[in-house]
C-alpha positions in Angstrom: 77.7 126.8 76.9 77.4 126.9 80.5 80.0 129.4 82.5 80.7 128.6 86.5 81.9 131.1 89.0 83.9 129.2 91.6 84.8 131.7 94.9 87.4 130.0 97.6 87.3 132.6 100.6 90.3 131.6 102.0 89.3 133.5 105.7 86.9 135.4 106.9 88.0 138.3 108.2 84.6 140.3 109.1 81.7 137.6 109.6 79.5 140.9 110.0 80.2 142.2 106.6 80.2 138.4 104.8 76.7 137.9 106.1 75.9 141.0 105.2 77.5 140.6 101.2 76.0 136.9 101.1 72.4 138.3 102.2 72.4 140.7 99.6 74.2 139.0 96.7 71.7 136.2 95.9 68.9 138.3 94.6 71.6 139.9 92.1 73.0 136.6 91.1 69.7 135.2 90.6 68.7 138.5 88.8 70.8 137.9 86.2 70.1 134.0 86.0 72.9 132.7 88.3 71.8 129.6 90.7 74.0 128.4 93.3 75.1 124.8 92.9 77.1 124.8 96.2 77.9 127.1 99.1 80.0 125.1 101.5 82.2 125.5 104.4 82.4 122.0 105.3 85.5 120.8 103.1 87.5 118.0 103.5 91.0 118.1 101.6 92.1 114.5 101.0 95.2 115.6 98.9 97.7 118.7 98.7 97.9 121.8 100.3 94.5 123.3 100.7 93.8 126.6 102.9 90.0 127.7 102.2 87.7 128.4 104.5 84.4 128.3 102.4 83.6 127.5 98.4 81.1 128.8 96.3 80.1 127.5 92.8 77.4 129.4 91.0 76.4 127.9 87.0 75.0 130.8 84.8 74.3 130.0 81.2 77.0 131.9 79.5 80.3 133.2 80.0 78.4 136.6 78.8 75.7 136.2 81.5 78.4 135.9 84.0 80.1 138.9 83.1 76.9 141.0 83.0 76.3 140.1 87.0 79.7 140.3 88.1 80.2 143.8 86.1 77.0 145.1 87.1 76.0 148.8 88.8 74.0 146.3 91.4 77.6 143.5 92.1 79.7 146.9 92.6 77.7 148.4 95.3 78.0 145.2 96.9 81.7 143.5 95.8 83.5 145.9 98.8 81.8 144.0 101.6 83.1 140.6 100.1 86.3 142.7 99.3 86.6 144.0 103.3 85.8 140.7 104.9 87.7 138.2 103.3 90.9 137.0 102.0 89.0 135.1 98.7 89.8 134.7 95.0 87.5 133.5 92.3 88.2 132.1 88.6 85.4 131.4 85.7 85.2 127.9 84.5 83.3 126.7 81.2 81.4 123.5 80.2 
């Protein structure tokens, strides 16, 4: 069953550090069989409250392939540039 990690970056603090941590989080996400289904800042709220600068939706094939990446030696030596440049929060959805 298919797992999604959706990111909203609600602001970027330190564009610096987030173009650093996007550069070199792709070859870990692909690494451990993540693809990218979107990475947009051009959002368009057309109902509610939103305040999110930038969405990110990446499909791996499990839940357990999902928490291999994001619990990985290679995703912590990275995660304190996304953690230092943005104000972001992030949630797993399944299929």
């Amino acid at each position: 069953m298919a797992a999604y990690f959706l990111a909203e970056i609600e602001s970027i603090q330190d564009r610096k550090k987030y173009d650093e941590y996007k550069e070199r989080v792709a070859p870990i996400i692909w690494k451990f069989g993540g693809e990218y289904v979107l990475r947009s800042d051009r959002l368009s709220p057309i109902s509610g409250i939103w305040s999110v600068e930038r969405v990110v939706l990446i499909r791996f094939d499990s839940r357990e392939q999902l928490q291999r990446c994001f619990q990985s030696d290679e995703y912590s030596a990275v995660a304190p540039l996304r953690e230092q440049s943005t104000v972001s929060k992030a949630m797993i959805v399944e299929d």
